[in-house]
C-alpha positions in Angstrom: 93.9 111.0 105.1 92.2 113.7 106.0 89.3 113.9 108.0 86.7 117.3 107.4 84.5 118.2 110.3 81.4 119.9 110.5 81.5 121.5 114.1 77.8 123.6 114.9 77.7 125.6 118.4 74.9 124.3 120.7 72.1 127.1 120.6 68.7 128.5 120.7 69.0 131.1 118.0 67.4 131.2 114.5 70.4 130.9 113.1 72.7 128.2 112.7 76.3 128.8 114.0 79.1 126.6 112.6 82.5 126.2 111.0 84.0 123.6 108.5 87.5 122.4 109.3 90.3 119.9 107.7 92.6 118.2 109.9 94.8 115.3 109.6 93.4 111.8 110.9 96.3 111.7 112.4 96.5 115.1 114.3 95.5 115.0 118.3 91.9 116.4 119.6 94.3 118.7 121.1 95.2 120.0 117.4 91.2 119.8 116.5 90.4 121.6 120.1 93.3 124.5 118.8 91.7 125.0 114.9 87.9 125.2 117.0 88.7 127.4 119.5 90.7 129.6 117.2 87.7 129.6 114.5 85.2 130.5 116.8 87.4 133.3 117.9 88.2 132.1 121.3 91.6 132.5 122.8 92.3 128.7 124.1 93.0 129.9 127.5 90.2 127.9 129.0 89.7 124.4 130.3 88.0 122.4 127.8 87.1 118.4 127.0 85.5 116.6 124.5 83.1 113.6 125.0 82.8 110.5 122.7 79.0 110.7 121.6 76.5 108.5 119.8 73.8 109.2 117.5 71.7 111.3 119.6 74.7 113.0 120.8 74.6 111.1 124.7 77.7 112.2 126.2 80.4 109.4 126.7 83.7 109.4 127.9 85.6 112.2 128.5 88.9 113.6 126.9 90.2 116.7 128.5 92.4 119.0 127.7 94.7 118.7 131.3 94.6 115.6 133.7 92.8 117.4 136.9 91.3 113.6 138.1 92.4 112.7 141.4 94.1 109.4 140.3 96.1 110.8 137.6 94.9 108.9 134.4 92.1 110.6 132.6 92.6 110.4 128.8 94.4 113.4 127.3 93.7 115.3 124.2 97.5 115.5 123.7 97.9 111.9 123.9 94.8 110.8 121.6 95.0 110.3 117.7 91.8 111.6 116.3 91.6 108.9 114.2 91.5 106.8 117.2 88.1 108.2 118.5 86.1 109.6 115.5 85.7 107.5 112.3 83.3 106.9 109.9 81.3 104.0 112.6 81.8 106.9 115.3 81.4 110.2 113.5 80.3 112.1 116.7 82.1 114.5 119.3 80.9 116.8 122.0 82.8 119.3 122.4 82.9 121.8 125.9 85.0 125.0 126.0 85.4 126.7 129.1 83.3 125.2 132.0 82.3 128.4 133.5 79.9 129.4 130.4 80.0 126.0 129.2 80.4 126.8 125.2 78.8 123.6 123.8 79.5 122.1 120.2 78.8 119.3 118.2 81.6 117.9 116.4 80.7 116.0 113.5 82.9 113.9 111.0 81.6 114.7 107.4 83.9 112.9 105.1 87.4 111.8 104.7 89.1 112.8 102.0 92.9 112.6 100.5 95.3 115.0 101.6 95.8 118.1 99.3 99.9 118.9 98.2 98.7 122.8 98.1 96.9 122.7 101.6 97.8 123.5 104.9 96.7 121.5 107.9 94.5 122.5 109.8 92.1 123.8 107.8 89.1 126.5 108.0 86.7 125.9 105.2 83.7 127.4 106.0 82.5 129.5 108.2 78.7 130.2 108.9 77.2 132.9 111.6 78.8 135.1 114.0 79.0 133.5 117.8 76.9 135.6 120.6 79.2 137.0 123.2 77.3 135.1 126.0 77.2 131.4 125.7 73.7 130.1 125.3 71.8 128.9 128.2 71.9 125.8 129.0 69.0 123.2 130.7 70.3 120.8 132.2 68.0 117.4 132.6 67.4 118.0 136.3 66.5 121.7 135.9 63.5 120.4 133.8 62.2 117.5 135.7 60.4 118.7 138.7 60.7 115.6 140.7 64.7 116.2 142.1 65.4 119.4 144.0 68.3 119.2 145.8 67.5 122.0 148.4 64.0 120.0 149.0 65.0 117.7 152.2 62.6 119.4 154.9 66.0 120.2 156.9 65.9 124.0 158.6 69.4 124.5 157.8 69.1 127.2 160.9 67.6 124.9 163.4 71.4 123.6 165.0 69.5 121.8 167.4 67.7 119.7 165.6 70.1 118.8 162.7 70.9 115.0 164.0 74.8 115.3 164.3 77.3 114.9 167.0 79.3 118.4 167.4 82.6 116.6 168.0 82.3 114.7 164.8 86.1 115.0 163.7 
């Protein structure tokens, strides 16, 4: 079967940025991360992970593209059917592209259909709007509430004297 995806960039824009794609059911996130990256014009050089989601696209477990955990068993987009992830009970992906300008997507499974002799997979369908050359900004949900500041702990960070800890710590 094969499974068509709606994937829409994460902006503030007036216009809607997004690509159709076709890919096998059976292909790895590390085939769908190659076909997004490559229609949205990136290079695929970059770290990048996708996230199970729900229906309000909450951000869920993580899938990444290398194993960088300290124990040496996060989940792999090389080692992960897509079909084993997204299906039509759980149709939703986030998708992050380079961590340093965090390029955010949502990955969204639109219909499964059978697979086409005359087709090539992967696919590009559609495409829809040209991508800014900045990502958009992002907020994060402490940057808007103004109850957590993490510099606000009433510590002079130049008073040594006074900062409560024994200099031959180690």
């Amino acid at each position: 079967m094969i499974y068509r995806f709606r994937v829409i960039l994460d902006n503030d824009t007036e216009e809607d940025i997004f690509r159709d794609l076709e890919i096998r059911e059976t292909d790895t996130l590390e085939d769908l991360h190659n076909i997004i990256t490559q229609s949205f014009g990136f290079d695929g050089s970059e770290m990048a992970s996708f996230y199970l989601s729900n229906d309000q696209w909450d951000q869920g477990e993580e899938i990444s593209l290398f194993d960088l955990s300290d124990s040496g068993n996060a989940r792999l987009m090389n080692e992960t059917a897509i079909n084993d992830v997204v299906h039509e009970v759980q149709p939703k992906l986030i998708y992050v592209y380079d961590f340093l300008s965090m390029w955010t997507f949502y990955v969204e499974l639109a219909e499964i259909v059978d697979e086409a002799e005359t087709t090539d997979y992967p696919n590009l369908m559609f495409v829809h709007g040209q991508i800014p050359d900045t990502a958009p900004d992002r907020v994060f949900e402490a940057e808007g509430d103004d109850t957590f500041n993490e510099f606000d702990d009433d510590y002079d960070v130049d008073d040594y004297d006074n900062l409560d800890f024994n200099e031959n710590w180690n």
